[in-house]
Legacy VTK file of the C-alpha trace (Angstrom):
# vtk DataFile Version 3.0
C-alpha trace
ASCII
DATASET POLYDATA
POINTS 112 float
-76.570 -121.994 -159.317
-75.120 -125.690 -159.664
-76.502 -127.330 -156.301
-77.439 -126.483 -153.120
-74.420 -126.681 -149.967
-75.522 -130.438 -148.467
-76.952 -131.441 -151.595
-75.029 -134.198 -153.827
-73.659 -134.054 -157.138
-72.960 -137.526 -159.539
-69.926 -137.165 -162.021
-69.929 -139.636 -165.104
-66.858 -139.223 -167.114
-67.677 -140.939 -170.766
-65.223 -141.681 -173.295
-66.660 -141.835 -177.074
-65.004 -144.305 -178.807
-62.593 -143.038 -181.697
-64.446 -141.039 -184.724
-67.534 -141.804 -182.854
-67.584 -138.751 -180.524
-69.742 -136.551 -182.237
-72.844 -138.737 -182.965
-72.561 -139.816 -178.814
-72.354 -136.311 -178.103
-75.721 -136.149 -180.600
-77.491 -139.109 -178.732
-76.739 -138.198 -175.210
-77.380 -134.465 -174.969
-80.920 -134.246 -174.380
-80.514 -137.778 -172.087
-77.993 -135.408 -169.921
-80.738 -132.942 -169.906
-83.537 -135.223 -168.769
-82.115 -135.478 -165.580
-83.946 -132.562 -164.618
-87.160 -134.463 -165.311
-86.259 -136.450 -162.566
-85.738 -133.695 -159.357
-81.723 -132.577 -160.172
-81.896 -128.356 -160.105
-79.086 -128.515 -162.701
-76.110 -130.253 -164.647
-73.626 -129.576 -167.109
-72.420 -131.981 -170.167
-69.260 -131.064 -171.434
-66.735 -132.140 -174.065
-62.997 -131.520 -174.043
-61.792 -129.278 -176.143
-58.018 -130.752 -175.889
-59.854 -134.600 -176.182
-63.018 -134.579 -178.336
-63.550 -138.288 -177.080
-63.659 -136.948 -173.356
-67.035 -135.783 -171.961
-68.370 -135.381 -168.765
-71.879 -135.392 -167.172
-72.899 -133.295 -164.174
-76.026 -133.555 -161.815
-76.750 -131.662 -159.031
-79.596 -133.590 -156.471
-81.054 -132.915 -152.602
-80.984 -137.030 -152.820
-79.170 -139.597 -154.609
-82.384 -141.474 -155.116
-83.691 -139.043 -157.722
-80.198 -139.828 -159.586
-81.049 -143.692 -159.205
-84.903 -142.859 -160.850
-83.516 -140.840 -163.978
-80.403 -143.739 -164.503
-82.572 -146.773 -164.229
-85.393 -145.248 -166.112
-86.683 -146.609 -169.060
-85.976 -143.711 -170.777
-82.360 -143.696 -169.848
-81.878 -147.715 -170.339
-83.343 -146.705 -173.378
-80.434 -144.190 -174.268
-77.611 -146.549 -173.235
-78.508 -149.097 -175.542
-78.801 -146.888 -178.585
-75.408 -145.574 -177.713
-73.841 -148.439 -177.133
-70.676 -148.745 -179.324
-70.683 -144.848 -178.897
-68.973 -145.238 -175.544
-66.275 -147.066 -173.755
-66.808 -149.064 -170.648
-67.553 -149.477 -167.630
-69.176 -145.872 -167.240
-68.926 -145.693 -163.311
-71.131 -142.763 -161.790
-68.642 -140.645 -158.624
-70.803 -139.076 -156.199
-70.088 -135.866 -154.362
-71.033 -134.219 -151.393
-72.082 -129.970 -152.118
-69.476 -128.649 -150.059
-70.084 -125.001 -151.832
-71.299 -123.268 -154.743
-71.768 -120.015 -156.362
-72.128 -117.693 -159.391
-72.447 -114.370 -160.830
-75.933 -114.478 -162.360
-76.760 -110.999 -163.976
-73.134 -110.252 -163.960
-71.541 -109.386 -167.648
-68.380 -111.060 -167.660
-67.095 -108.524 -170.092
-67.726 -105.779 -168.427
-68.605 -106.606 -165.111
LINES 1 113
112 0 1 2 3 4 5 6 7 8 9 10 11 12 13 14 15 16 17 18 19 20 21 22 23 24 25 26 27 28 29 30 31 32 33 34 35 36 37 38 39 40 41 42 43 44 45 46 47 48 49 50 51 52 53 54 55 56 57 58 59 60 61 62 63 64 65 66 67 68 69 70 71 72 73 74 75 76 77 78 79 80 81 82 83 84 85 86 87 88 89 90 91 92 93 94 95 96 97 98 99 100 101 102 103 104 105 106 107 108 109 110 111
């Protein structure tokens, strides 16, 4: 399940800069991961398939101060600087409210 209706979610949308998607993508996989370290239930990092520079961090949170613990971290000040030059700026963080989730846990999608 990605969140929790009421809950928030943040939305970073990153941009590697050019031939330098796949080390960023190296470097900030187990940072996007961390977050759960830090209270979020869940998240998602993805990477375009039709834009390999394009990726896109999800976070699911009951409060947007657990977000502001795991970005201002050491761990994840850290992270930035060691992928800086990896990444185009200004990376700007788009918060959502949970209006609804759901899944099909258990559920083969082959075969239903």
């Amino acid at each position: 399940m990605f969140g929790r209706p009421g809950g928030t979610c943040m939305e970073i949308n990153w941009i590697a800069t050019p031939f330098r998607g796949d080390r960023f993508e190296e470097i900030w996989r187990p940072v996007a991961e961390a977050v759960l370290d830090y209270g979020a239930y869940s998240y998602a990092f993805l990477r375009s398939s039709e834009d390999p520079l394009r990726f896109m961090q999800l976070a699911a949170f009951d409060a947007r101060e657990d977000w502001e613990r795991y970005w201002y971290s050491e761990e994840v000040a850290e992270a930035r600087s060691t992928a800086t030059g990896y990444f185009q700026i200004p990376v700007v963080p788009v918060w959502y409210r949970i209006a609804g989730t759901g899944s099909l846990a258990g559920v083969d999608p082959v075969t239903g």
